[in-house]
C-alpha positions as CSV (number, residue, x, y, z in Angstrom):
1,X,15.3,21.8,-12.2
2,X,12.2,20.1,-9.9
3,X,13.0,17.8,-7.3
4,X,11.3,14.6,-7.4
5,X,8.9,15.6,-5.1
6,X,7.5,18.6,-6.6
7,X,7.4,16.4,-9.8
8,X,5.3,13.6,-7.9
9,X,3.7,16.5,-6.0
10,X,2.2,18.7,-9.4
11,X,0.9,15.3,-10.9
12,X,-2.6,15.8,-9.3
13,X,-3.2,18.0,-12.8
14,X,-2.6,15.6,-15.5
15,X,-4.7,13.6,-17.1
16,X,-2.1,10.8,-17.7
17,X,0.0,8.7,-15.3
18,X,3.2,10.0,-14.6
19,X,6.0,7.3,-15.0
20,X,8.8,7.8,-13.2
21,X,11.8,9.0,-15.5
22,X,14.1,6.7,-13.3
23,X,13.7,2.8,-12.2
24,X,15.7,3.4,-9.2
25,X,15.1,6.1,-7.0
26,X,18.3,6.5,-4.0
27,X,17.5,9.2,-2.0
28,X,15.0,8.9,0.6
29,X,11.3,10.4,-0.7
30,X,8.9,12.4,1.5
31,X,5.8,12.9,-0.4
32,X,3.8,13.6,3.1
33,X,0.9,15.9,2.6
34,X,1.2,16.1,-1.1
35,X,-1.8,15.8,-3.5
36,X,-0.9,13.4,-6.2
37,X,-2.4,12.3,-8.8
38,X,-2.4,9.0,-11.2
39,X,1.3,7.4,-11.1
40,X,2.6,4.4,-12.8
41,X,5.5,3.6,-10.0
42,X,5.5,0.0,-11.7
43,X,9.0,-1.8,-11.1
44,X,10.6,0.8,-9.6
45,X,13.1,0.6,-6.5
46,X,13.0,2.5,-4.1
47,X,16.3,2.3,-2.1
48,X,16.0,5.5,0.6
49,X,13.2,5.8,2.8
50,X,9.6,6.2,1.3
51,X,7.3,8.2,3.7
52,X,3.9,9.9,2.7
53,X,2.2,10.2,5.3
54,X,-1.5,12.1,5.2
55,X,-0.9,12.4,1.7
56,X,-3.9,12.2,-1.1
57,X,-3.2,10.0,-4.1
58,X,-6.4,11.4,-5.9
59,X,-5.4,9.0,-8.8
60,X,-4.8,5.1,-9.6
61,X,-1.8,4.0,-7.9
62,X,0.3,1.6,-9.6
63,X,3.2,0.1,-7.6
64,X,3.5,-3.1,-9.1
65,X,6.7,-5.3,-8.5
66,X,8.4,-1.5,-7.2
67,X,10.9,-2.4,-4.2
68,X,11.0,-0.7,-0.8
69,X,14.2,-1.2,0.1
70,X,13.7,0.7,3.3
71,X,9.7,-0.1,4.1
72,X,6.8,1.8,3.2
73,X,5.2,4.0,5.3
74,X,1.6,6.1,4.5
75,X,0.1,6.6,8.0
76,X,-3.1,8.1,7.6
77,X,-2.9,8.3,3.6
78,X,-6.3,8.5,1.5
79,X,-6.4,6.6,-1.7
80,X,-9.3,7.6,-4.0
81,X,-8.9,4.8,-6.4
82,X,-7.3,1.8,-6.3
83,X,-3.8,1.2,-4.7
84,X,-1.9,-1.3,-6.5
85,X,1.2,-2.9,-5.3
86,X,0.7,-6.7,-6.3
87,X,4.5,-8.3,-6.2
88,X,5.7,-5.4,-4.3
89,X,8.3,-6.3,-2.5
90,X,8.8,-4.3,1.3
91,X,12.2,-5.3,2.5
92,X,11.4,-3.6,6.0
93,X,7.4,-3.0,6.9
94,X,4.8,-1.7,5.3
95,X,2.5,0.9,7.1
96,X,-1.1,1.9,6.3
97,X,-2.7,2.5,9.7
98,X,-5.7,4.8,9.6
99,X,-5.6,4.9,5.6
100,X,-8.4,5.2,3.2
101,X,-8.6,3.3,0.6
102,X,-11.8,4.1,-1.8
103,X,-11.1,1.6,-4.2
104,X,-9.0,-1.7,-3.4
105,X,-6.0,-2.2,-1.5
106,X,-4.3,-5.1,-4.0
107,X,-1.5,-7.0,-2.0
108,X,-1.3,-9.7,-4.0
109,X,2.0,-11.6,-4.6
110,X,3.3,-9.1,-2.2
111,X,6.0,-10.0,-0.1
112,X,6.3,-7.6,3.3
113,X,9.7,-9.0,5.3
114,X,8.1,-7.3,8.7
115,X,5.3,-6.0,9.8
116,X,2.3,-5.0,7.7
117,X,0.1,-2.7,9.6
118,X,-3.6,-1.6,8.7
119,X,-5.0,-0.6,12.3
120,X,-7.2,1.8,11.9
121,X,-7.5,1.6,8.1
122,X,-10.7,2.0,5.9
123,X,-11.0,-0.2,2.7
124,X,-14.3,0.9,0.9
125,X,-13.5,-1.8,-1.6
126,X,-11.8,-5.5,-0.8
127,X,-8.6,-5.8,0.5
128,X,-6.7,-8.7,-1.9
129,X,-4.0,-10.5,-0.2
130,X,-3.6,-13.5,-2.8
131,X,-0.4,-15.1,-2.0
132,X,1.3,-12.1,-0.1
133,X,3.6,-12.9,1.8
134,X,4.3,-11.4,5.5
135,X,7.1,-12.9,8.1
136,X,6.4,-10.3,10.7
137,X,2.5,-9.8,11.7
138,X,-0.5,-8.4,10.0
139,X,-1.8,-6.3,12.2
140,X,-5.8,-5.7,10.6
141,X,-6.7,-4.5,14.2
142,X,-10.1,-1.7,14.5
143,X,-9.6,-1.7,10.8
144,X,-12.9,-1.8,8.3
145,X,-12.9,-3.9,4.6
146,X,-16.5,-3.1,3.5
147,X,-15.6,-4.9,0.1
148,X,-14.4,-7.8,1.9
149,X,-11.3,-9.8,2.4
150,X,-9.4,-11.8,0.1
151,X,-6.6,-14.1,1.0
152,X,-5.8,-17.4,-0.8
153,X,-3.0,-18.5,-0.1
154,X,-1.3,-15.7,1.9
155,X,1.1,-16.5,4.6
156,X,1.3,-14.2,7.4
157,X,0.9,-14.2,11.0
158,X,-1.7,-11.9,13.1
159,X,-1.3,-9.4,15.6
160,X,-3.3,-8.8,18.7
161,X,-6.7,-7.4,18.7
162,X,-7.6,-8.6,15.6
163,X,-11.5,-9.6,16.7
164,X,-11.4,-6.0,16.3
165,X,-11.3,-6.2,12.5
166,X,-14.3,-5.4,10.5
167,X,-15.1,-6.9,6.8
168,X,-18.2,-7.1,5.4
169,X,-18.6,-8.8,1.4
170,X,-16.7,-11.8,1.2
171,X,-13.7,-13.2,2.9
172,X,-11.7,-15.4,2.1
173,X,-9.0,-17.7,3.6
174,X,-8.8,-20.7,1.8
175,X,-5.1,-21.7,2.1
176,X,-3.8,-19.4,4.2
177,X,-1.2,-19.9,6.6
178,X,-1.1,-17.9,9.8
């Protein structure tokens, strides 16, 4: 029988999403340097640590509503199409420096209960932050959104060196609370 991993790991072949066969996942999940491909982790919780680190999604990434019950963290992860995770829910942090994203980084509804770092990262399309949610800080430092910025409504605090941040396209902050 496959682990998890290697299940989430040989997806980068299919031409479908794979779906998780379980809504809660307990154990903690390394998927750090794996290729994977599309995945439809919509709604799923997530109760051990979820690391993947340097990993390639070469797919759409749906995490939609999924919970991180123990924070998220894909240092230096590439993303070739969009990375979905509107109404995720991070009860920890969230971690993204130095990842690519070559579609859009979708936040929105998101709720991060620390940190949400993105030093470092690349978003080659717009990074959407619509009523996401952060109570630590948003740390956007030396980080690049060539699609722009959006954030209506989001509530979140910055970190330091955030004149650093690059976006070009639009931006938006109507509403926000920082």
């Amino acid at each position: 029988m496959r682990t998890l991993r290697e299940l989430i790991c040989s997806s980068v072949h299919l031409a479908e999403p794979l779906v998780l066969p379980v809504l809660v996942v307990n154990e903690d999940l390394n998927l750090s340097g794996c290729q994977i491909g599309h995945i439809d982790f919509r709604n799923v919780v997530f109760k051990g640590r979820f690391v993947a680190q340097d990993a390639h999604f070469a797919g759409v990434c749906w995490f939609d509503n999924a919970m991180f019950e123990q924070g998220l963290d894909a240092c230096g992860t590439t993303f070739d199409w969009d990375a979905r995770f509107d109404g995720a829910t991070f009860a920890h942090f969230a971690k993204f420096d130095r990842a690519e994203f070559h579609g859009i980084a979708c936040f929105n509804k998101a709720t991060i209960n620390g940190d949400f770092f993105l030093a470092r990262a690349l978003v080659f399309g717009n990074l959407s932050m619509e009523y996401a949610r952060v109570a630590g800080r948003l740390d956007l430092s030396r980080s690049e959104c060539l699609g722009g910025i959006w954030a209506e409504m989001a509530e979140f605090r910055l970190g330091r060196n955030q004149h650093l941040a690059r976006a070009n396209g639009r931006v938006s902050f109507r509403s926000a609370l920082s």
